[in-house]
C-alpha positions as CSV (number, residue, x, y, z in Angstrom):
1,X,49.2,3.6,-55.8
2,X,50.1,-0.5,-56.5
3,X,47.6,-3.0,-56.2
4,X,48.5,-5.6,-53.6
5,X,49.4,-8.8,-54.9
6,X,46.5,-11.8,-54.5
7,X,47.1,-14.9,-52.7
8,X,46.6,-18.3,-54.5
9,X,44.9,-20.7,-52.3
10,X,45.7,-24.3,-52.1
11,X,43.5,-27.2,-51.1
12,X,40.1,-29.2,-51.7
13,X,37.0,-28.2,-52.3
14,X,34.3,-29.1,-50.8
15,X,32.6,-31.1,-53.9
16,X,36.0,-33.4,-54.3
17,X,35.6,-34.3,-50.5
18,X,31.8,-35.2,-51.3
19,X,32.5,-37.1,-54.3
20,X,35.2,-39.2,-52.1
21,X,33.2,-39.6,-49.7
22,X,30.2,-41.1,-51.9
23,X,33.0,-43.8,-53.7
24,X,34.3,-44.9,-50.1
25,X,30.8,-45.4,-49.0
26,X,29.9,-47.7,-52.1
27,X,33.0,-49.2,-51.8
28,X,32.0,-50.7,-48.0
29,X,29.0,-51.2,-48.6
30,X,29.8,-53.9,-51.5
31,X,33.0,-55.2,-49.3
32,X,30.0,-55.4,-46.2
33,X,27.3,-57.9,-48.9
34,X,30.5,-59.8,-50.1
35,X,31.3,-61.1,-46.4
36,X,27.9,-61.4,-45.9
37,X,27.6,-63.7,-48.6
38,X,31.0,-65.5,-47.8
39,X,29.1,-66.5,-44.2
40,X,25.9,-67.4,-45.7
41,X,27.5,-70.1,-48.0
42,X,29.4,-71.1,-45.5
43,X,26.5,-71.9,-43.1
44,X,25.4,-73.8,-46.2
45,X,28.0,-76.2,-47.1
46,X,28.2,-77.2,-43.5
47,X,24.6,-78.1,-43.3
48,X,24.5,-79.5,-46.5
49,X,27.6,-81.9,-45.5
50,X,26.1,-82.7,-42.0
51,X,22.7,-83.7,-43.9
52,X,24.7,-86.2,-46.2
53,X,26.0,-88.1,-42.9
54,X,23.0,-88.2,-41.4
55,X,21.3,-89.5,-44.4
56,X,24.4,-92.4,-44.8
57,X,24.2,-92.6,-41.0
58,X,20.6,-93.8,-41.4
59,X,21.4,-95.8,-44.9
60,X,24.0,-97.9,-42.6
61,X,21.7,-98.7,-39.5
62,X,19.1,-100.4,-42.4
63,X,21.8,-102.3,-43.7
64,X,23.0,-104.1,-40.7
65,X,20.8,-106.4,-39.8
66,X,21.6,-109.7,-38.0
67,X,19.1,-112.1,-39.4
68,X,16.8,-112.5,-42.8
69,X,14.4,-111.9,-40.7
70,X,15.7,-108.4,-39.6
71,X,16.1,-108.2,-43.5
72,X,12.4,-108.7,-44.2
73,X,11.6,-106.2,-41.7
74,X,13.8,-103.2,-43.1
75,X,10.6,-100.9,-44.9
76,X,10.4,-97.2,-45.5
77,X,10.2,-94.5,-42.8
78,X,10.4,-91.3,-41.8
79,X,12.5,-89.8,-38.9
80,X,14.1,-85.9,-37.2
81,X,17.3,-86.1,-36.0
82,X,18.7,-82.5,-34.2
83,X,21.9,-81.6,-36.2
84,X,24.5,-79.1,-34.6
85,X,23.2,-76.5,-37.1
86,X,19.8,-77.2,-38.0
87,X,17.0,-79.9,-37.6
88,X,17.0,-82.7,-40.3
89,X,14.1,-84.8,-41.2
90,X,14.8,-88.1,-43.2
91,X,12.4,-89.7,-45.6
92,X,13.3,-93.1,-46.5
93,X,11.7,-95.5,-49.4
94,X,12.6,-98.9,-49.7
95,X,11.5,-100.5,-52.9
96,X,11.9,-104.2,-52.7
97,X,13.2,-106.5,-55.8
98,X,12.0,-110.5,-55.8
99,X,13.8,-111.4,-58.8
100,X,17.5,-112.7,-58.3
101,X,19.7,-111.4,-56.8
102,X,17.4,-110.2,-54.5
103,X,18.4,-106.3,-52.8
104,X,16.0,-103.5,-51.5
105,X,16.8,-100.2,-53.0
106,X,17.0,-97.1,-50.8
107,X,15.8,-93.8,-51.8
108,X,16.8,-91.2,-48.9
109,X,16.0,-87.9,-49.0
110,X,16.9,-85.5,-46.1
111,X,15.4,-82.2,-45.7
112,X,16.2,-79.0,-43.6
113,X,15.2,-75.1,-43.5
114,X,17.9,-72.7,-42.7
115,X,18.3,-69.6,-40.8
116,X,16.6,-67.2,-43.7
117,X,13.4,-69.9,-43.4
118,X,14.6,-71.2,-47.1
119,X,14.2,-74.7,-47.5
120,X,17.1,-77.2,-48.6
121,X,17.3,-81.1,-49.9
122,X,19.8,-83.6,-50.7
123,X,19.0,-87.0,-52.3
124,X,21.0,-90.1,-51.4
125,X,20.3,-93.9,-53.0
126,X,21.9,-97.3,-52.1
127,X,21.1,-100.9,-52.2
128,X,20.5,-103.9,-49.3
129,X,21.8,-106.9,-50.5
130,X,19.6,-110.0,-48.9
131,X,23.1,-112.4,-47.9
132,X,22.2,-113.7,-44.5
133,X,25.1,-112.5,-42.1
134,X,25.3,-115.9,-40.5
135,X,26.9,-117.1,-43.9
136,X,29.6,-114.7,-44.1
137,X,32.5,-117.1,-42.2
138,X,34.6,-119.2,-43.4
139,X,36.3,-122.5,-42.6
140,X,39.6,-121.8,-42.3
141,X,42.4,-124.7,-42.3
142,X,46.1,-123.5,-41.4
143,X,48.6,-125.2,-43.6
144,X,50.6,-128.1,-42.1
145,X,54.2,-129.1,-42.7
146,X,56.3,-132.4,-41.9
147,X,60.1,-132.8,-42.7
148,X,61.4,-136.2,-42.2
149,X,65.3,-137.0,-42.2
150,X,66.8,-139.8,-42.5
151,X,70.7,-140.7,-42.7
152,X,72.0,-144.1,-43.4
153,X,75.5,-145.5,-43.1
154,X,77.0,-148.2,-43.6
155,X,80.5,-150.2,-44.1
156,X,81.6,-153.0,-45.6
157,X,84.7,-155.0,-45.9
158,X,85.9,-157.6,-48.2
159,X,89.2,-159.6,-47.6
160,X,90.8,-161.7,-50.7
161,X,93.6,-164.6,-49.9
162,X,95.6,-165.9,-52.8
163,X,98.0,-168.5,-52.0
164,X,100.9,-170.0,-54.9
165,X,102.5,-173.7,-54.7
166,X,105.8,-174.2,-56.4
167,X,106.8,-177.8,-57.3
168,X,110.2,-178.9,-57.9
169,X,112.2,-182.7,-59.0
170,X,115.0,-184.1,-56.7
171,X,117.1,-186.5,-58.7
172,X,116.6,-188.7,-56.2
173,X,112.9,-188.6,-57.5
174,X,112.3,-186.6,-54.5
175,X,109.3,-183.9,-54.8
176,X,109.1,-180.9,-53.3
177,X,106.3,-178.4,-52.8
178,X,107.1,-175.2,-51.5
179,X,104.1,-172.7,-50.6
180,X,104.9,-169.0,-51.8
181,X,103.7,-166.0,-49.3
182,X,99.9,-165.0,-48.8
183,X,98.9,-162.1,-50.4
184,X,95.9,-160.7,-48.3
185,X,93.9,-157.7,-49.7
186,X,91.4,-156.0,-47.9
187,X,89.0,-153.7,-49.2
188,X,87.0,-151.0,-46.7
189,X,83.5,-149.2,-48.6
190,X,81.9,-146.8,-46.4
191,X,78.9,-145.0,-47.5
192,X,78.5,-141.8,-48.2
193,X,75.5,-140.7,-45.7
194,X,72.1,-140.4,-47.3
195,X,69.2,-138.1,-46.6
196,X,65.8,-138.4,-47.5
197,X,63.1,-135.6,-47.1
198,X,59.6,-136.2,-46.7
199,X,56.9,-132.8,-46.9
200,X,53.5,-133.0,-45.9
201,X,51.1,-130.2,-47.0
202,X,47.9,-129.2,-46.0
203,X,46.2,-127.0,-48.3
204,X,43.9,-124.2,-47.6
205,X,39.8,-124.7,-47.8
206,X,37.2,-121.8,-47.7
207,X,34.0,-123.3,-48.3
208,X,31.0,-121.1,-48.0
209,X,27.0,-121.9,-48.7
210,X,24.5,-119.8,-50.1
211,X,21.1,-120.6,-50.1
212,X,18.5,-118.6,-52.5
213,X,16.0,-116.6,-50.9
214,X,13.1,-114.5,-52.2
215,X,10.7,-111.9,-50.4
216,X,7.5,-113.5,-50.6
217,X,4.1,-111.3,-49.7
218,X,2.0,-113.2,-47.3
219,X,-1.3,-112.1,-46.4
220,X,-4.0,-112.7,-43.7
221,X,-8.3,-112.6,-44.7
222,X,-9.7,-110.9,-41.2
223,X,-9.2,-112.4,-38.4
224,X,-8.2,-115.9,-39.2
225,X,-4.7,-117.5,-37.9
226,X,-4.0,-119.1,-41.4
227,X,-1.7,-117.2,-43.5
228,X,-1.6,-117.3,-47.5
229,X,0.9,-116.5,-50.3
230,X,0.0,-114.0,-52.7
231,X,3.1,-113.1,-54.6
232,X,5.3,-113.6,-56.6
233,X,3.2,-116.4,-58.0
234,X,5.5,-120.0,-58.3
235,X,7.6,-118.4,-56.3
236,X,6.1,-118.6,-52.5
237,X,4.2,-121.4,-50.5
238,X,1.6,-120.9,-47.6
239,X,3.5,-123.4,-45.2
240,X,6.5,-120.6,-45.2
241,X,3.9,-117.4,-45.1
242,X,2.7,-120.0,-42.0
243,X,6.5,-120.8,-40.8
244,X,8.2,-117.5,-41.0
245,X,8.1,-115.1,-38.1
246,X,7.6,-112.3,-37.2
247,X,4.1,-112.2,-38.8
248,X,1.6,-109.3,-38.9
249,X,-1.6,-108.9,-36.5
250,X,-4.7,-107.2,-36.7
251,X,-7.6,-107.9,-39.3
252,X,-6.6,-107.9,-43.1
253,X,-2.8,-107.6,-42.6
254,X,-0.1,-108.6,-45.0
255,X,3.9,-108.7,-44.4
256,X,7.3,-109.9,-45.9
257,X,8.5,-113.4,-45.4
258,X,11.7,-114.5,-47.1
259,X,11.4,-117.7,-48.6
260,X,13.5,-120.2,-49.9
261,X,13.5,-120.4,-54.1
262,X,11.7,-123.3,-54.9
């Protein structure tokens, strides 16, 4: 008897299908946190950047202002403003400076919680310069020209007459004068045409006027309507605490006047 030939079998077994199976898997699941973190950061920058605006938006409404007085009024604060992504609360802290130049400094801070309940900042710092807008135009004179021409002509004319006598002896002791022709010249000068130019030029002028100005603390004792300066000291008087407006009310009160340097 022969023994019947065996078969070889061809394939995968059932533990290489496994182990495949286990590296695909792993494989997805790391691809699946990568775009997870991809959106997340995303979602990030974009608040982040809307926060900055808001936070400028705010530093731009403190600085216009249409009056010193406006100017004296600009003081720290707190607001929320509704974003597209999240909800943004701004802290602001104006530090004033009495010394020239006189500016408040801005410290802005704006503050936001995400989606995950983490909590995010961003930090933001200009200056208010204290020029009163009304002092910002300018006289302005437009420049002025004037050309003058002149042309002048003229002719003259100048006529010379020579005339010769010729004298001759007769033998009868007759004498004889005989006149030779007249020799006339005349002489024509014309001018050449002159011109003469005159310019007249009106320059420029930008004059502009600053006047010094400090922020001067004014204060009120209870209830009484007179109104004292309290610092800086040399610096501020009681008739422009008195003068200035808008003042504060209530019992014990102080406020912000700007005064002029003395």
């Amino acid at each position: 008897m022969h023994a019947l030939p065996t078969r070889r079998h061809r394939g995968f077994s059932l533990i290489e299908v496994m182990v495949t199976l286990v590296i695909l898997a792993g494989g997805l699941l790391a691809l699946s946190k990568f775009q997870t973190d991809i959106m997340v950061s995303n979602s990030q920058a974009k608040q982040r950047t809307e926060a900055t605006l808001r936070g400028q938006q705010k530093i731009d409404e403190l600085r216009s202002f249409s009056s010193l007085t406006e100017y004296g009024n600009v003081a720290s604060g707190t607001d929320t403003v509704a974003g597209t992504s999240a909800s943004f609360t701004r802290t602001w802290t104006i530090t004033p400076h009495s010394t020239p130049p006189l500016y408040k400094e801005i410290a802005m801070t704006v503050s936001w919680t995400d989606n995950r309940g983490n909590a995010h900042s961003v930090n933001l710092n200009s200056m208010i310069a204290s020029n009163d807008p009304k002092l910002s135009g300018a006289i302005i004179n437009n420049a002025t020209s004037t050309t003058t021409t002149t042309t002048t002509s003229s002719t003259s004319t100048s006529t010379t007459t020579s005339t010769a006598a010729t004298t001759s002896t007769t033998a009868a002791g007759t004498t004889t004068t005989t006149a030779r022709p007249t020799t006339t010249t005349t002489t024509t000068t014309t001018a050449v045409p002159s011109t003469t130019t005159t310019t007249t030029t009106t320059s420029t002028t930008t004059t502009t006027t600053t006047t010094a100005k400090t922020a001067c603390q004014c204060s009120r004792a209870g209830n009484s309507s007179n109104y004292s300066a309290v610092s800086p000291a040399g610096q501020c008087t009681s008739s422009c605490c008195a003068a200035y407006t808008p003042k504060c009310t209530g019992n014990n009160c102080t406020y912000t006047a700007m005064c002029p340097v003395p």
